[in-house]
C-alpha positions as a printed Julia matrix, in Angstrom:
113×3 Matrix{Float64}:
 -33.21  -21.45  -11.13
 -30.96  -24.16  -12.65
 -27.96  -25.12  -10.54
 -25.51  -22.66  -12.52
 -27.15  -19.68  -11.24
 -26.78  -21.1    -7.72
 -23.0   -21.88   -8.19
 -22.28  -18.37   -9.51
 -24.66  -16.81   -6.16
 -22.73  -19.04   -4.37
 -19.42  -17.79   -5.2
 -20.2   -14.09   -5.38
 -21.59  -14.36   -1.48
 -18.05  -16.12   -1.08
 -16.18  -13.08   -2.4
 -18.39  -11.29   -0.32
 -17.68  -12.73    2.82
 -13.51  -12.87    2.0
 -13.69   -9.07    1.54
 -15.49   -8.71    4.62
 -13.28  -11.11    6.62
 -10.45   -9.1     4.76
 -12.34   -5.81    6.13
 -12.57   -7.0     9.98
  -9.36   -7.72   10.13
  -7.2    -5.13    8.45
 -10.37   -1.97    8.96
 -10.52   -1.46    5.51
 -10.9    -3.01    1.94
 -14.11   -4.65    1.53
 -14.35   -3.18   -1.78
 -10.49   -3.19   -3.15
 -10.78   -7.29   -2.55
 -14.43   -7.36   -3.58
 -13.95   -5.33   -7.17
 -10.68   -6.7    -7.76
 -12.04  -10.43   -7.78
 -15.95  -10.07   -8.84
 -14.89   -9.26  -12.68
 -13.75  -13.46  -12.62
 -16.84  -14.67  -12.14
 -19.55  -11.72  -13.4
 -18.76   -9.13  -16.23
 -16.91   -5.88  -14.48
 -19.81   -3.31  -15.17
 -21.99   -5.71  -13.08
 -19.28   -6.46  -10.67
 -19.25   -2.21   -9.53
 -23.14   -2.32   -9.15
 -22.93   -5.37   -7.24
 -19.54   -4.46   -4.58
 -22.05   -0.84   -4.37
 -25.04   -2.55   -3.33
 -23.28   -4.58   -0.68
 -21.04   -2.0     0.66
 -24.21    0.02    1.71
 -25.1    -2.44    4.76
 -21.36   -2.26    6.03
 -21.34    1.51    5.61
 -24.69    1.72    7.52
 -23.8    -0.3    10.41
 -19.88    2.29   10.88
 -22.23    5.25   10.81
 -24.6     3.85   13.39
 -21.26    2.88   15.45
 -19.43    6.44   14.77
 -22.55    8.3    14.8
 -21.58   10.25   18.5
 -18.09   11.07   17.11
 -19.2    12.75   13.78
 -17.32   15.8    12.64
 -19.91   17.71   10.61
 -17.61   20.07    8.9
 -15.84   17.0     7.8
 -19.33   15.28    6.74
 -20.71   18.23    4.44
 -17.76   18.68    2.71
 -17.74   14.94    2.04
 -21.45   15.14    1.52
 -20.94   18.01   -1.3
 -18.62   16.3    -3.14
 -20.06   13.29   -3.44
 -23.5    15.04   -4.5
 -21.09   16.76   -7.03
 -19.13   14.01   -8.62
 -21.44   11.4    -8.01
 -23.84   12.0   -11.4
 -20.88   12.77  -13.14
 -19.0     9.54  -11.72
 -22.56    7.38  -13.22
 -22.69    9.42  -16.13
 -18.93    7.71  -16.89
 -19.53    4.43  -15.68
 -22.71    4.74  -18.4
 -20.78    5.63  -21.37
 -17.18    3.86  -20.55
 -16.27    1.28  -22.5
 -16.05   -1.42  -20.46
 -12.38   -2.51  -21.34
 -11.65    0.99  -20.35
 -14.01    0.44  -17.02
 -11.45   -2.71  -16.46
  -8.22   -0.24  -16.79
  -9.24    2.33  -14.59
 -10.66    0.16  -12.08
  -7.14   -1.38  -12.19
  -5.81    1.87  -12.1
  -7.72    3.28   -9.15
  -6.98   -0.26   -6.9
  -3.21    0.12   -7.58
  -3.25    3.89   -6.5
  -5.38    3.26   -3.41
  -2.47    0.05   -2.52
């Protein structure tokens, strides 16, 4: 690996650390801070797969916490909608364009603030 590759690892485990610094302290937003800067360093397609991958840890480690508080009614209707719009969700981010990817990414951040 040549020393570019390093730099850009270097600064995507940065933005990864400011969104979860930014999660600790506010409870939330790991991946509004983590999407909405990844697309300046890696292309914005890459920069989903890569905020999903690391989110996965986090969301392990509340569940483990939470786990004796769990509402299950709450859980399979969560679980049933994600196993519904979940393919369709990847079938979109598939065939997107990706300046379209950018705008509703954009879109979604500034409803969710």
């Amino acid at each position: 690996m040549d020393g570019d590759v390093w730099f850009l690892l270097g600064v995507i485990a940065a933005i990864a650390v400011f969104s979860g610094f930014i999660h600790s302290a506010i409870g939330f937003g790991f991946g509004i801070v983590a999407i909405s800067l990844m697309p300046f360093v890696i292309d914005a397609r890459s920069a989903h797969v890569v905020v999903s991958a690391s989110s996965v840890p986090m969301l392990m480690m509340a569940a483990w916490v939470y786990r004796e508080g769990i509402e299950w009614a709450s859980l399979r209707q969560s679980l049933l909608g994600a196993a519904i719009f979940l393919p369709i969700g990847l079938a979109l981010f598939e065939t997107v364009s990706l300046d379209w990817l950018v705008r509703g990414t954009g879109l979604g951040i500034l409803v969710t603030v």
